[in-house]
N, C-alpha and C positions, 0 to 999 in steps of 0.2 A: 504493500500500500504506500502511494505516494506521500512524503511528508510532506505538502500541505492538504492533503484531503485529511490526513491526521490531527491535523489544527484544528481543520475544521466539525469536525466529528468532535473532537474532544470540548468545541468552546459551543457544542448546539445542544446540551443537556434539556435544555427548556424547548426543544424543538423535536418533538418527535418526529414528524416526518422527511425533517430535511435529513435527520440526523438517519433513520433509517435507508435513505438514499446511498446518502456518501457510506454510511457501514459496508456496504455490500458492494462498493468501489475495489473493482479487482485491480492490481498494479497495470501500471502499463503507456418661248416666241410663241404663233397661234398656236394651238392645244388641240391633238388630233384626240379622234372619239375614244371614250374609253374600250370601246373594242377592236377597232384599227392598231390599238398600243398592244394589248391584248397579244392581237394577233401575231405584230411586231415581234413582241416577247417572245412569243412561241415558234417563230420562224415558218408560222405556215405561207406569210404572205410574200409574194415572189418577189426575189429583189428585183431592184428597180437601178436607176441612171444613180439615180438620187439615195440609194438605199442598197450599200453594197453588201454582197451575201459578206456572212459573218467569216474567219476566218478559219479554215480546220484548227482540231483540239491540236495543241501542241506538248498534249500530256503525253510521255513515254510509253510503250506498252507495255503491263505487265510482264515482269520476265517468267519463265517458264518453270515449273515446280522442278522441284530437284529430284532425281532418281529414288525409289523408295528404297535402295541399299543407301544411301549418302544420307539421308533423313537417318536411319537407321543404328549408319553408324555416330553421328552427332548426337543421337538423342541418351542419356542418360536420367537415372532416378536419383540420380547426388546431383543439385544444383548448382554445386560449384565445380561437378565433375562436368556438366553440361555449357555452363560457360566457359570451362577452358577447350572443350573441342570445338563452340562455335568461335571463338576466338583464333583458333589454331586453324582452321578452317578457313581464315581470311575475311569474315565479314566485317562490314561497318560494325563500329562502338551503335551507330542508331539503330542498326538492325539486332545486333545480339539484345541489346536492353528490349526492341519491342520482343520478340520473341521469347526472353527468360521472364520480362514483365505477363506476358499470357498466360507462360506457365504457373508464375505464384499465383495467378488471378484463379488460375482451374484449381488446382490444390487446396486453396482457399476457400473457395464457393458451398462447400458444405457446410462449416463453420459462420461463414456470413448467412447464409439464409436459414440455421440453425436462431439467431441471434432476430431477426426479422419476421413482426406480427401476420398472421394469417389473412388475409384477406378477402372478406367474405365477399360472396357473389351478390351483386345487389341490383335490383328492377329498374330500368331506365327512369323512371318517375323519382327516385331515390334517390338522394345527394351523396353523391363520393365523400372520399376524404378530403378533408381543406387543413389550414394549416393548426384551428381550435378542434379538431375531433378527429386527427389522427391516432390510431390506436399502438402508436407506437407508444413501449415505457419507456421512463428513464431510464432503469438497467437495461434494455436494450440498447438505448441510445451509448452509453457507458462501456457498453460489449461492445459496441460497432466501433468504434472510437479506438478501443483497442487491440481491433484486428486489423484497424487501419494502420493505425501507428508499430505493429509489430510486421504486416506486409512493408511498411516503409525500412524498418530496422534491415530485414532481409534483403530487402532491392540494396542498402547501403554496402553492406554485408559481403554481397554474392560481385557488383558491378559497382561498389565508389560513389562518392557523389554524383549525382547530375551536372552534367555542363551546365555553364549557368552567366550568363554574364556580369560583370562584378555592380553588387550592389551600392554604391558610393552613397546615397541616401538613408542606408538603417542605419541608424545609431548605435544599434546592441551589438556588440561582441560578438564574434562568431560562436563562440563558446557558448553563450546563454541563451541561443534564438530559439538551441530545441523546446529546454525549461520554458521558456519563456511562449512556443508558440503551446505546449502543454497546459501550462496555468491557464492561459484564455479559451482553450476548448473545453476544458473542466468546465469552468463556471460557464461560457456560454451557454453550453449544453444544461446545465442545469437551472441556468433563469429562464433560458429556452421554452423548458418544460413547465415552469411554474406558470410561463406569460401562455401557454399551450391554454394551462388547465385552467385559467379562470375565463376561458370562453368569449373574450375582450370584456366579460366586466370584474375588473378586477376586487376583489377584498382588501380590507387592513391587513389582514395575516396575507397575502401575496405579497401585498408590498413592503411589509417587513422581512419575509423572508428574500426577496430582492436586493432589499437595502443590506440587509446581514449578508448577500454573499456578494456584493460589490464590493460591500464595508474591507471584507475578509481578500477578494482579490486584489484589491489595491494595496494590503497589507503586505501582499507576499512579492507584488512589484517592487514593493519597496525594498523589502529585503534580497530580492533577484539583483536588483540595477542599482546603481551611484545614483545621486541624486539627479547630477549633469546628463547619465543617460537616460534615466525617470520622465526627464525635463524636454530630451528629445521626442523621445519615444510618444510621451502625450498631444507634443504638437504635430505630430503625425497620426496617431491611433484613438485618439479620446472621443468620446463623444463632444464633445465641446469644441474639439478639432473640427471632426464631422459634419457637426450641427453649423459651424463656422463657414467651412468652404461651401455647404450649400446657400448660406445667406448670403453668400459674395461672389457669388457665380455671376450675376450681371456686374459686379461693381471691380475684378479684374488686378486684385492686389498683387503690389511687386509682395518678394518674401519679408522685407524686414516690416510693409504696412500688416501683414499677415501675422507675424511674430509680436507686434504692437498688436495690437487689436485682438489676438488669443489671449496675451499675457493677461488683458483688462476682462474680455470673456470670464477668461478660466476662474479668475478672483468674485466675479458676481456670479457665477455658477455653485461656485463653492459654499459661497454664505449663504446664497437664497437659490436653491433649486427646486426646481418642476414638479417634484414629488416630495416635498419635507414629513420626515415621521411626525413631528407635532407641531402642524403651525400656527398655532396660536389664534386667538379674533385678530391681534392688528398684522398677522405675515402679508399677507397680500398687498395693504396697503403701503408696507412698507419695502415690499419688493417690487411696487411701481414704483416708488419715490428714489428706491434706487437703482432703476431703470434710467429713468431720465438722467440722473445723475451719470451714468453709463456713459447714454450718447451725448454729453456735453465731454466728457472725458474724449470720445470717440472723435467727437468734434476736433476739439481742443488739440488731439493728435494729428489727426490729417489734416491741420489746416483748413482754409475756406474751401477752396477749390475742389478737393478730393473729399469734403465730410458732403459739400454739395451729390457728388457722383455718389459716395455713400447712399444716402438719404436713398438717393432716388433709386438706388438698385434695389432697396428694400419695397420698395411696389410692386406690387404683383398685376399691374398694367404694364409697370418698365418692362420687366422681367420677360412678359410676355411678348414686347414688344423687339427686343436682345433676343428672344429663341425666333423669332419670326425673320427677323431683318440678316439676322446668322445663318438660318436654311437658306433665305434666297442669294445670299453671295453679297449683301449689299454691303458698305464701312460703316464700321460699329459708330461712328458719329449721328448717320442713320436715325436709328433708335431715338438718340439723345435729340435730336430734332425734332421729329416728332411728338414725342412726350412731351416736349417743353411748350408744344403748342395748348396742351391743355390750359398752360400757363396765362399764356399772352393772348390767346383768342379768347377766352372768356372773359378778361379783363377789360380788355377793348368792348367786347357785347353788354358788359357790365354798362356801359357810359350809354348806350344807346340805349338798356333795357330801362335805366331813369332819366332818360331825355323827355321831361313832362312836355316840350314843346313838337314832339311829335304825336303825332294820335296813335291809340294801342294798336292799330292795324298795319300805319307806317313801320311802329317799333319792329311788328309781330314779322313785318314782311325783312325787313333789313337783316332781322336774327337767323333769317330760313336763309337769305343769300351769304351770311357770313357762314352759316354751316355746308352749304354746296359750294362754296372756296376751298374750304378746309378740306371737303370730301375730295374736290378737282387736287388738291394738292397731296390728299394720301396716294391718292392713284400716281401721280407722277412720280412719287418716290418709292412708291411699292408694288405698283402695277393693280389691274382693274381687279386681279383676285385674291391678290392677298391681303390690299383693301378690304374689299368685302368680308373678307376672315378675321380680320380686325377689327372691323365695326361691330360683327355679328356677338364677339365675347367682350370688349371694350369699348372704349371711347361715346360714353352715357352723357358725355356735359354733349357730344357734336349731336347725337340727339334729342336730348333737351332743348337746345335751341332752333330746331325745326320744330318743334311745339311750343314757341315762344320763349322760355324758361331757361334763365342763367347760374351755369352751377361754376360758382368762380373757388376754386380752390386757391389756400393760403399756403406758405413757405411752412407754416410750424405744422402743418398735416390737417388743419381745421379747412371746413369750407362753406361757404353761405351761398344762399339759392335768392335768386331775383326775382321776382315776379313782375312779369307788365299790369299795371293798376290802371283801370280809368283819369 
């Protein structure tokens, strides 16, 4: 039994069931129709001047199997007697590996579908398994786990590392990645399980026993890694990491705006997280309060210019508008253009939407033609259909003001709505 499954076991006295768990822990341009394209695809349609046939495969042919004396004599039931005659024999390093890899694979196959739930036969009307009602246990999941990791021992064993090209980005020691990728499939696999069985609605007791076994692998990181490789390793693998580059995926940070910006993350993660075991009546309130405090911090690092590009990558319009303008080939300034229209067109429609010296019907008609501007100018920067795919999930202020109605958003994320009055 691994010494930290033994930590753990030993410090979940008050925990019957996790503790029964880990007990049983064994070691180890125009737009042709969409059927023209179709057809296209499929090569049924004759090439043309304009549409040259495609070109033959230029995949090699299979070579031809090898004598069954020659199989015969290479094949052995000592693995490492079998890799030294495919060896001796002349073949590629890639080829002996796939081939010895097939054979652990056979050898192994009893023991793995030994280890794997039954599968009952079930009515087309019937829902399958999904990811809450897989009838897999956790000691199965435990057992798989360690026929993986003892088929990996073997392959190291019989054929060496894998080629591999050098990883200059991990921080860990070569020495400690095995430990180290060990610790996180332990516990994965076992919050895995817990987040399996409460069916997405989770209990107090799920979430305490989650917190107890993050609590607990974070504990044994520390004790695996130096603080400095701790430090690495979290800005690459943490949730917080995680949670980070997905919120900055429109907003395109060099590394050290990345390393600023986890550093400040990681500290208000720490104090006020997402799931607190006892938050009190004022957590929340005061886990807004120091939120904002956050993004002035956020601010106050990136300067104006880049807390500006910040802000706005945090919209989930920008966002959308950055995955749109990225699939058609257009420059990421694109995006930011347009967005910024939400800006300055409503602001402008604003002074017309209270121009008491026009009539509500002059106002009502000026607001329809500043929105068919805007529309004429999405088209010219994105083309008449991805326009249209834009407007259809976004851009609610351009029609708001084809129904009269000014929706001017503010710099601080507020926004106020106009109405044309008599």
């Amino acid at each position: 039994m691994k010494s930290h499954v033994l930590v753990i076991a030993a410090s979940l006295c008050v925990n019957a069931g996790l503790l029964g768990w880990i007990a049983l822990r064994p070691s180890s341009g125009a737009m042709s129709s969409p059927a023209s394209e179709y057809n296209s695809r499929r090569g049924s349609a004759p090439a043309t001047e304009s549409e040259p046939a495609l070109p033959a495969s230029t995949v090699p042919p299979a070579p031809d199997a090898p004598p069954p004396e020659t199989w015969n004599r290479l094949q052995s039931t000592d693995l490492a007697t079998f890799v030294a005659n495919l060896r001796a024999a002349g073949l590629p390093d890639r080829q002996v590996r796939m081939l010895v890899n097939a054979e652990i694979n056979e050898r192994f196959r009893a023991r793995e579908e030994a280890v794997r739930p039954s599968r009952p036969s079930r009515n087309y009307w019937e829902p399958g398994d999904t990811y809450y009602n897989d009838p897999t246990t956790l000691e199965q999941r435990l057992a798989q786990l360690d026929l993986r990791r003892e088929k990996a021992a073997l392959r190291r064993e019989l054929l060496g590392e894998t080629p591999r090209a050098a990883d200059d980005n991990n921080p860990v020691p070569p020495g400690k990645r095995d430990l180290l990728r060990e610790i996180n499939e332990d516990y994965n696999t076992m919050i895995s399980q817990i987040q399996r069985e409460t069916r997405g609605i989770s209990l107090a007791s799920d979430e305490e026993k989650i917190r107890y076994l993050r609590a607990e692998k974070e504990a044994e990181l520390k004790t695996l890694l130096s603080p400095e490789e701790l430090r690495e390793y979290e800005i690459r693998s943490s949730s917080t990491a995680n949670n980070l580059r997905s919120d900055l995926a429109a907003f395109g940070p060099t590394e050290q705006e990345f390393r600023s910006l986890f550093a400040l993350r990681k500290q208000f993660d720490d104090q006020f997280p997402s799931q607190p075991a006892d938050p009190g009546p004022d957590y929340w309130t005061k886990r807004q309060e120091a939120q904002k405090a956050l993004d002035a911090q956020i601010a106050q690092q990136l300067g104006a210019d880049r807390a500006r590009d910040y802000a706005r990558a945090k919209d989930h319009e920008y966002r959308n508008l950055a995955t749109l303008t990225h699939r058609l080939g257009l420059p990421q300034e694109t995006a930011s253009q347009i967005y910024d229209l939400r800006y300055s067109v409503p602001t402008d429609a604003a002074q017309i939407a209270n121009n008491k010296a026009l009539t509500p019907e002059d106002r009502k008609a000026s607001l329809k033609a500043i929105a068919q501007k805007t529309r004429d100018q999405l088209v010219t920067q994105l083309g008449a259909e991805a326009a249209e795919a834009y407007l259809k999930h976004n851009g609610q202020w351009i029609k708001s003001l084809e129904r009269g109605q000014v929706i001017e958003y503010k710099a601080d994320g507020t926004q106020h709505t106009h109405q044309i009055s008599p």
